[in-house]
N, C-alpha and C positions, 0 to 999 in steps of 0.2 A: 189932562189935569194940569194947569198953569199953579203956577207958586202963589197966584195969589187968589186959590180953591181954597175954601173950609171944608173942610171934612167931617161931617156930623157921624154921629154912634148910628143913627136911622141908617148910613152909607155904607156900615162897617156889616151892621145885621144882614145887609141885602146878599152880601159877597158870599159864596160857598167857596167851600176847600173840600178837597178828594185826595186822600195821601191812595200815590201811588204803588201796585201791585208789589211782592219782591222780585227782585230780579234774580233768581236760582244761576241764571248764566253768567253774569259779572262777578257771583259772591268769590270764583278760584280763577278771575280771569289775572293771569301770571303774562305781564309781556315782556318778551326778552330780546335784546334787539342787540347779537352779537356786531362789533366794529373790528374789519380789519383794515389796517390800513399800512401800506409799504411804498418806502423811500429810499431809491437805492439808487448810490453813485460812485462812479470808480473814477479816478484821476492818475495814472503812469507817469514818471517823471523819472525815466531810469536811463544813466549813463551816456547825458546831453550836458551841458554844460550851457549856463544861460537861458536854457530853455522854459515856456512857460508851459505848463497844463493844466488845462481846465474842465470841468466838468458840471454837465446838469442832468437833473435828476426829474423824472416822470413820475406826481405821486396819482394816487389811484387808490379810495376809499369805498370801501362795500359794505352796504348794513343791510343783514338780513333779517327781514320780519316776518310773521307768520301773524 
């Protein structure tokens, strides 16, 4: 159908609709999708003078779904 289709009442009669079954399985479907996620980093800077320390950090996210 192009935009420049008329669309008559005769086209609208021809069409059927069918409402679909209930779905019993979706009506309590609950999803829970726990996130953890850990960012850790340590940096020592003890009893140097001048010294620099740096530090980087490995993150690593898990989401578990069922």
């Amino acid at each position: 159908m192009t935009a420049s289709t008329v669309l008559l009442p005769v086209d609208l009669d021809a069409e059927v609709a069918e409402l679909l079954p209930m779905r019993e399985t979706l009506f309590f479907n609950i999803n829970v999708a726990p996130v953890i996620a850990v960012n850790l980093s340590f940096a020592i800077n003890a009893a140097s003078i001048g010294s620099i320390a740096n530090s980087a950090a490995w993150q690593e996210v898990i989401v578990l779904q069922q």
